[in-house]
N, C-alpha and C positions, 0 to 999 in steps of 0.2 A: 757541390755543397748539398748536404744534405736539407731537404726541405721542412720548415717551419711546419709545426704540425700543429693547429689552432682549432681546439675543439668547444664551442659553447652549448653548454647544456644548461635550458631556461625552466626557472620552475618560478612557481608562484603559490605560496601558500601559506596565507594568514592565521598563526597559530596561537596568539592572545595580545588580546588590547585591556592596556593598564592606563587610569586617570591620575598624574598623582596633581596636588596640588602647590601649587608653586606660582608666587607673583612677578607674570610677565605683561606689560601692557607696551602700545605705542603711542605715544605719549605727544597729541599739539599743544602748543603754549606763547601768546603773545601777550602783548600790554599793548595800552594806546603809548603813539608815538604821532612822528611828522605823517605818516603814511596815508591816517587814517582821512574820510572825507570827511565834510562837516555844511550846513548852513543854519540861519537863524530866521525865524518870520516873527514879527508881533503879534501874533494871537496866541490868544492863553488856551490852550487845551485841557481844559476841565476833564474832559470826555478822550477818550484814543481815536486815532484819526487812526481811516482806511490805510493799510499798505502800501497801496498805488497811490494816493495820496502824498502818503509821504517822499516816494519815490519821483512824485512827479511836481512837489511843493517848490522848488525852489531849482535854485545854481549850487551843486555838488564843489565847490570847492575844497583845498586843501586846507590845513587846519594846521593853528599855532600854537604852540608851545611855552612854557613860561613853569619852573615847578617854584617860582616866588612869588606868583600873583598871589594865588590863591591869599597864603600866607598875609602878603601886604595888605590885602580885600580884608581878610578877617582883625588880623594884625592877632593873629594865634599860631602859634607852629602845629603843623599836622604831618602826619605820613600818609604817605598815597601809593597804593598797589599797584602804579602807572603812571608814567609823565602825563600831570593835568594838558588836555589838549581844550582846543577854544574852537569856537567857529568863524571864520576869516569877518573882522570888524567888530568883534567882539573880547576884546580883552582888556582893556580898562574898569577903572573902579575909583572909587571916592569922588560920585558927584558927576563922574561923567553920562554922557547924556545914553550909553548902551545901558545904562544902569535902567533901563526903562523897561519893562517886562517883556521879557523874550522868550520865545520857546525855541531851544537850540536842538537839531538833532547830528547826530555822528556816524558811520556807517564805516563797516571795515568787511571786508569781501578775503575768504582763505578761504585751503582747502585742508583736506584732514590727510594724515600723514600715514595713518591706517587705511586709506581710501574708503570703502565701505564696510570695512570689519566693524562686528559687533563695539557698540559703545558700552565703555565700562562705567565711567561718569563723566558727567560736564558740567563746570559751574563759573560763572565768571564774580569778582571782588571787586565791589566798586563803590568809588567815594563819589559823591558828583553835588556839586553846588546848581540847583537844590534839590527838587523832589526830580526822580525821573521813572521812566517804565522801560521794558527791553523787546526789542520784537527779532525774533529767530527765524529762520529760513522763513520768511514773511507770517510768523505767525506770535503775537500778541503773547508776552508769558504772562496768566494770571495773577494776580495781586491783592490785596486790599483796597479800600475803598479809606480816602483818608482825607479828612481836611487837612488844606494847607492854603500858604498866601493867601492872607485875609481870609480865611475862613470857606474858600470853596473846596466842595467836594470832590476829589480826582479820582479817578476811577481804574483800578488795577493799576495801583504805584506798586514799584520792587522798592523804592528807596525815599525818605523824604524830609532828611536831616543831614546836611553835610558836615556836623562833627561826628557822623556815625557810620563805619564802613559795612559793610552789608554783602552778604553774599548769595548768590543764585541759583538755584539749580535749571540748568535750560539745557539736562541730555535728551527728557522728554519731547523735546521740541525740535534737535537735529532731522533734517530731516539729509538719510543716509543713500537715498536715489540721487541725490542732486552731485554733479562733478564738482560746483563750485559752492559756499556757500556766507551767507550777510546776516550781520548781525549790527541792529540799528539800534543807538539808544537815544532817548525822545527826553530832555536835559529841560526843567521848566525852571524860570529864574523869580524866584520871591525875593533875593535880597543879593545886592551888587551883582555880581557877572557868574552866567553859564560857561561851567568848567566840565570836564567828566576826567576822572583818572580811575584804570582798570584794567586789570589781567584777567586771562584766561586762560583754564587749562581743562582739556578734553583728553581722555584715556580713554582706549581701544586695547579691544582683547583680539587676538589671533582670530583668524577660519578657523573652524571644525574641520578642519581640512583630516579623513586618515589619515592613519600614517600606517598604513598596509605597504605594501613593495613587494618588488621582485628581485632577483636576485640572476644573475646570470656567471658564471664560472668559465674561467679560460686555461689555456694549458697553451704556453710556448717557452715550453724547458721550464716555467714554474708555473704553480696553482696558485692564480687569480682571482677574486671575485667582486665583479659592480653591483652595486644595494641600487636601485632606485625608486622611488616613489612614486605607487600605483595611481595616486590621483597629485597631477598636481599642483604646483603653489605651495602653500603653508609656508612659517617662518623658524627663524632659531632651530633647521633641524643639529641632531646627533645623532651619528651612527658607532656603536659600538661592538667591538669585535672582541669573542671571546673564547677560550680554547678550554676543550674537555679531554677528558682522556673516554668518556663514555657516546657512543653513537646513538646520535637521536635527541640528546641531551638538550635542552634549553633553558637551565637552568644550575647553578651550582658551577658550573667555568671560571676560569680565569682572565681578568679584563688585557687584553694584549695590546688593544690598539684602539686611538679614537680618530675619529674626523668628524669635523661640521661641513654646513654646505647644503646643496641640493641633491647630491647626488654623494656614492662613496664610494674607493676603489681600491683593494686592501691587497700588495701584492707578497709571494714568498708564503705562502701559507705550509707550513709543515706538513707531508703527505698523511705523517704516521700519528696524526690529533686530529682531532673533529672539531667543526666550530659553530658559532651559531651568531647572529648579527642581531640587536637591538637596535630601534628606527626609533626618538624617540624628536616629538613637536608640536611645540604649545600650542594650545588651541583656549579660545574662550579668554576672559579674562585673568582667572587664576589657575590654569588647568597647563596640563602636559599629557600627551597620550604616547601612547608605544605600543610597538608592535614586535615580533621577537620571531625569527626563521632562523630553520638548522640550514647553514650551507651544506650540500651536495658534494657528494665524492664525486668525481667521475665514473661513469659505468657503463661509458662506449665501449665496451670489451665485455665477449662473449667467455662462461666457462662451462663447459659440460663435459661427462664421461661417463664409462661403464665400467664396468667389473667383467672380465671375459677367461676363457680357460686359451689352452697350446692351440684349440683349433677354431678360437673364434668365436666361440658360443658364450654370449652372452650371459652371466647371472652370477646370482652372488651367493649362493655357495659350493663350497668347493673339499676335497678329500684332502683329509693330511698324505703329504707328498705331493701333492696334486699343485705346481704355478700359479700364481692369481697374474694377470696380466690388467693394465691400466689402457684404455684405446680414448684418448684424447680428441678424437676427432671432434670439428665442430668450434674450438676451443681458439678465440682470436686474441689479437692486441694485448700482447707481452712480450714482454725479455728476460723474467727468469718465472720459476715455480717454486713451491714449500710443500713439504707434505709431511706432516706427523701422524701418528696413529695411536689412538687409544683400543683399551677394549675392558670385556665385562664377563663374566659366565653366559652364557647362552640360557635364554629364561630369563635373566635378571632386570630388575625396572629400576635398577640402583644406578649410578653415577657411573661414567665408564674413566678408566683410570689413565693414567699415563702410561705409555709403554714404549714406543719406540718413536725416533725423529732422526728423519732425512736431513732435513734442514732444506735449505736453497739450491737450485741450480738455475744459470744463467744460460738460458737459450732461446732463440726465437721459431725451432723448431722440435715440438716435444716428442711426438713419435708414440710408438706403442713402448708402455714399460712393462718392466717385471717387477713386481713387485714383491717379493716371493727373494728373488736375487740382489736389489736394492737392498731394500728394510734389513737383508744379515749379512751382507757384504759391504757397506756404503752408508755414506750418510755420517751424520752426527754423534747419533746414536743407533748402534745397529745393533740388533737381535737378533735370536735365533726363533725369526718367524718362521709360519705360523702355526702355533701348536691348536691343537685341535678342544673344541669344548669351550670355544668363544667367539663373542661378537667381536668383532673389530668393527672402529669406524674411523675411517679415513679422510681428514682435513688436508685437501687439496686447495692451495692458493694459487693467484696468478698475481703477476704486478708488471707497472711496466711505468718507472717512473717518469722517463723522456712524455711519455704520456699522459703524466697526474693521473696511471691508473697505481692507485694508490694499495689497496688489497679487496680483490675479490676471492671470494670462499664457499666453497661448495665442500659439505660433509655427507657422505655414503658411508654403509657400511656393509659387511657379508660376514658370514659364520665361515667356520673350519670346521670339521665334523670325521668322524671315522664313518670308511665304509666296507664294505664285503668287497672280498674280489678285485680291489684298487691297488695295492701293493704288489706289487708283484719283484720275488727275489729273482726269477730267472734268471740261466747264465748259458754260456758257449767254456765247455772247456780244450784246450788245446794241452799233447802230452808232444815236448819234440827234444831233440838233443843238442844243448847249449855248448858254449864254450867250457863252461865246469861241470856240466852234465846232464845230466835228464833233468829240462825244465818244466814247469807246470805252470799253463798260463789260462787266463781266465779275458771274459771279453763279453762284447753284445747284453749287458747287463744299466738298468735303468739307476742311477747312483742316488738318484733323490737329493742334488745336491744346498738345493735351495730351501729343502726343508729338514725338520728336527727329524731326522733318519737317520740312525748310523751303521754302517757298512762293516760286520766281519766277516771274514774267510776264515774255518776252520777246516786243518787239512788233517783226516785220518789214513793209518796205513793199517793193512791185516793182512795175512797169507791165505785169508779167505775172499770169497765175491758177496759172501750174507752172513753173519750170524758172529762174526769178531773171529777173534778178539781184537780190538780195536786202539791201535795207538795211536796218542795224540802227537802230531807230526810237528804242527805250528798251529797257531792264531792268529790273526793278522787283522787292525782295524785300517781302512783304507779311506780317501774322500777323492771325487773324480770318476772320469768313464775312463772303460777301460783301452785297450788290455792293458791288463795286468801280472807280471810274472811273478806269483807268489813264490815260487819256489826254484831254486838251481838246483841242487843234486839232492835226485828223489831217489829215493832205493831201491834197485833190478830185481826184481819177481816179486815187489807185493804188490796189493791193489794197492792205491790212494784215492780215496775219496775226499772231496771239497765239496762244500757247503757252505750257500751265502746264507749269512742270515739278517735280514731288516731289522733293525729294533728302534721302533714309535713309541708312541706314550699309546696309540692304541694296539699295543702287543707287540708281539716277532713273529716277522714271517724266515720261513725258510726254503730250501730248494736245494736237492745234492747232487752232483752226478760223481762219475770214477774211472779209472783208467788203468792201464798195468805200463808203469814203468820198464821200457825194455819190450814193452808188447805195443797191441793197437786192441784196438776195441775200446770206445766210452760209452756212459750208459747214458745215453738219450731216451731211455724208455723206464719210467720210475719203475715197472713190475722186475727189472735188471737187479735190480737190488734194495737189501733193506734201506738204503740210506739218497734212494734217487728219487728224481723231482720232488711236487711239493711233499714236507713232511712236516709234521709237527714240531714245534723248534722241542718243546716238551723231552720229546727221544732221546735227543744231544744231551739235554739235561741232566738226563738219568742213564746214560750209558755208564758202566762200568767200564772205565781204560786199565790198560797194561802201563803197570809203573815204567817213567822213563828214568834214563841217567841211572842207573844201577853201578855200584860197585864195589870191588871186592879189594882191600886195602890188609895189608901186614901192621899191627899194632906194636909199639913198644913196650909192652904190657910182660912179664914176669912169666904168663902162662902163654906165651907165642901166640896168640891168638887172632884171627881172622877179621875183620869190623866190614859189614854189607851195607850200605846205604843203596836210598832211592827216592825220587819224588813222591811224594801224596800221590794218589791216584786217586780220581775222580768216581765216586760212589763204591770204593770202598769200606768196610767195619774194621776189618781183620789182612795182614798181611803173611803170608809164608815163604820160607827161605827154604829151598832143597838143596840137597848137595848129593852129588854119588861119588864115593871117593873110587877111586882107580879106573872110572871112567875111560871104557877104551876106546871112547873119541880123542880123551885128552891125555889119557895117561900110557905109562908102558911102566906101571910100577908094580903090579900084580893083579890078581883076580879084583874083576870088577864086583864092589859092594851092592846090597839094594840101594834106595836110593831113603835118604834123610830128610826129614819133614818139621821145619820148628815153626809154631806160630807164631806171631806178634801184634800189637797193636798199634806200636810206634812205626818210623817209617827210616827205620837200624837196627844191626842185630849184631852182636860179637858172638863167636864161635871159638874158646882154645884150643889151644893143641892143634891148631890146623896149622899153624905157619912152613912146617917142609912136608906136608902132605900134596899130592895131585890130584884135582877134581875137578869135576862141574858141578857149575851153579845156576839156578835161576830164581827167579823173585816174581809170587804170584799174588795178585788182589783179589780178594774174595770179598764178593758181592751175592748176596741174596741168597748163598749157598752154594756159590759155583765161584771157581777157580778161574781169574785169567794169567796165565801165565810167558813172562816174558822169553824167549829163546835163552839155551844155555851158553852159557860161557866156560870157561874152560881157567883155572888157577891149577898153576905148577909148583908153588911153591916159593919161599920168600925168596932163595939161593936161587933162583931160576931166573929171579927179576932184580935181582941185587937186595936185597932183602927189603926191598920199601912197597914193592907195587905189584899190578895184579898183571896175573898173565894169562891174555884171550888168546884161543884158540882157533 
């Protein structure tokens, strides 16, 4: 079984914190009830008695309940923020003897449900028969100074009318170190029975707790990643996950996925999207902060390379014709590649274009490439690289999804360029005797086949070794090393000369050698002849050839007349037709004539009166002032050939 491949790559890095406002509090809230304690002493307290005092004034008991005393004591209906509570032996009225002045106090001992987060407010609502004061984590809430009960002055009363409900503010006075905390209230009775009824309600805002994190990313067979928060505690978090098409992105996404919690763990994440996570948690009493991190590709995977030539040498540039080769070495953790190539002019600071693409191959070993043989054989999009007079640059990727390596990219590039003395046409020619005849082959030649080079063979034939006249035998475009056999049946005692010639966009190169069909001897030595080793492609150019396919045809024309065609010849103006009638090569009809000379300019000539005459003929191209002239033929006459066709000798 193949093994799990678990890779965590941790980052941490806090890239913006945002406050918005928004009301979250935690919220304590009771009323008096049976719970609360309670006792009563007869002394009137004008004045606020010490905390310990009160603490240590009496027997804490439980405390009674009634929400129709009140009511019946007044004989008025009221509302009360809290089930009126009493203090144990005190809850009669009309006449009864508790009716006698009492000072009742109450005490209710909680804890805060925020524990010591910031207080947002605290204020308790309270009715109480009759005046009273409040003491907070033992400390006294200030007040007014008020007569009451016969006219004494009491000192720091919160309340001192029980048909008046009254409310407190005592967040001041929380004190937020304590784990537990009391809140007493000091109940003095002017008319029938101490009662107190009363709610409270205290709101707490969150820690300030960051909300910075970290982020950690997994890979086993899919891309994972845990959010966690860098400091922590805090409440109400949210983490939100959101997908870009843009890398680095933290903003402008698409919302994909949420969770709450402490922590967040988001799995299947798309290799070929980018994301980035929002942390967001209240803090304070009306606040929310956040913090926002790009998740991390994977980039446990190494990719490097060069640019190198056939023998290894590093660099990047290179001669048209010349292989680029790719040497991957170094290059880890994949299972396929990508490589496309743009390019530009050489010089140019302009945008490089599109031009050719490989596309993908899957393998987990890449090797040395060709790049040169890829890019115009292969691929997606293949071309006929690289032509010379530009930059290329080469987007090489690796990926290896098993791995969540999702795509890494390394872009190079190198020039194409022309150079001196880099093309080389050279060749090996071989002359031997085939099955159909004297063959002409060709070999040991450089075909360039991976670049924009292309390959012709032009074969001339002449009765001389220098100076023509020069027929054009064949032309031949070829692709490939050789050998190659341009030719089977070459013709017994002329020379043939072949001639390769390169043609790049940086020029033609060329290179001739030659041989005598039926003989031995090839020219390996360009001073051998005008048309051997390097020449100038130019020469071939501007050679004047000897018209091929010549022939001499019976017209059915009125005036029996002769019709000569022939190919164009190559740097001809002017064409000539000669004829010597009774030619005693050809004929045995009488005294042989001089010999007959017609111009032309077209590439046919009719002749009457020739159709039962016997002669030779031949058909010469003039060039520059000078006649090339093709060997004679020999016409007998139309009766000799059935009256349609020519008759060679």
């Amino acid at each position: 079984m193949k093994p799990k491949i678990i890779y965590s790559a941790f980052f941490s890095m806090l890239l913006c914190l945002v406050t918005h406002q928004i009301r979250a509090q935690i919220t304590t809230s009771f009323t008096t009830d049976s719970l609360w304690r309670g006792y009563s002493t007869p002394d009137r307290n004008e004045e606020p008695l010490p905390y310990n005092s009160i603490l240590t004034g009496g027997t804490w008991e439980a405390v009674e309940t009634s929400t129709s005393l009140p009511n019946s004591c007044l004989d008025a209906p009221l509302t009360f923020p809290g089930t009126p509570i009493f203090s144990a032996g005190n809850v009669s009225c009309n006449n009864s003897s508790e009716e006698a002045v009492f000072t009742s106090f109450f005490r209710k001992n909680f804890t805060l449900n925020g524990g010591n987060n910031p207080l947002c407010s605290a204020s308790i609502t309270v009715r109480a028969d009759n005046l009273f004061r409040v003491y907070v984590d033992g400390t006294l809430v200030p007040g007014p100074d008020h007569q009451a009960c016969g006219g004494f002055n009491y000192e720091n009363l919160s309340g001192w009318n029980f048909f008046q409900t009254y409310t407190v503010n005592i967040m001041p006075y929380i004190n937020l170190s304590l784990p537990t905390h009391t809140l007493i209230f000091e109940v003095g009775n002017c008319n029938y029975v101490n009662y107190l009824a009363a709610s409270v309600t205290i709101n707490q805002g969150y820690p300030n707790v960051s909300p910075a994190f970290t982020v950690q990313t997994y890979c086993n067979n899919n891309w994972s990643v845990t959010a966690t928060p860098t400091t922590p505690g805090g409440f109400n978090h949210t983490w939100e996950l959101y997908q870009t098409n843009v890398q680095g992105a933290t903003t402008g996404g698409t919302l994909v996925a949420t969770q709450t919690g402490p922590t967040a763990n988001f799995q299947w994440l798309d290799l070929s999207k980018f994301y980035y996570i929002i942390h967001r948690v209240l803090v304070g009493c009306t606040g929310q902060s956040q913090a926002v991190m790009e998740v991390p590709h994977f980039t446990n995977a190494n990719l490097t390379y060069h640019f190198e030539d056939a023998n290894g040498v590093a660099k990047d540039q290179f001669c048209v014709g010349e292989d680029i080769y790719l040497d991957p070495t170094g290059t880890t953790n994949y299972d396929r590649y990508f490589m496309a190539v743009k390019r530009r002019p050489i010089g140019s600071t302009g945008p490089f274009s599109d031009y050719a693409n490989y596309g993908f191959t899957f393998t987990n070993n890449i090797g040395l490439l060709n790049l040169s043989y890829l890019f115009k054989y292969s691929g997606d999009l293949p071309r006929e690289v690289f032509e010379p007079g530009y930059e290329y640059e080469l987007l090489f990727v690796i990926q290896n999804i098993p791995n969540c390596i999702a795509w890494i990219e390394l872009k190079k590039t190198f020039t194409v360029v022309c150079c001196d003395g880099f093309i080389s046409p050279e060749f090996k020619l071989t002359l031997h005797t085939g099955e159909q005849g004297q063959e002409i082959t060709v070999s040991d030649f450089e075909p360039y086949t991976n670049a924009p080079v292309t390959n012709t063979w032009i074969i001339l034939s002449s009765p001389n070794q220098n100076g023509g006249p020069y027929t054009l035998v064949q032309e031949t475009t070829t692709t490939g090393a050789g050998p190659i056999t341009l030719m089977t049946q070459g013709e017994p005692g002329l020379f043939h000369f072949v001639i390769h010639r390169l043609s790049t966009s940086c020029g033609d190169f060329c290179f001739g050698r030659y041989g005598i069909v039926g003989g031995f001897g090839f020219g390996a030595i360009e001073e051998e002849c005008d048309l051997c080793g390097p020449i100038d492609c130019s020469i071939l150019d501007n050679l004047c050839l000897v018209p091929d396919h010549e022939t001499a045809a019976c017209t059915s024309l009125a005036y029996n007349g002769v019709n000569f065609t022939w190919n164009p010849a190559q740097g001809a103006t002017q064409y000539r037709v000669q004829i010597i009638l009774n030619d005693n090569a050809c004929c045995h009809t009488g005294p042989q004539a001089l010999p007959l000379t017609y111009t032309v300019i077209n590439n046919s000539m009719t002749l009457g009166g020739l159709s039962r005459s016997c002669f030779s003929w031949r058909i010469g191209a003039v060039c520059g002032g000078q006649t090339f002239w093709t060997e004679y033929h020999c016409f007998r006459g139309c009766d000799e050939t059935d009256g349609g066709g020519t008759g060679f000798g």
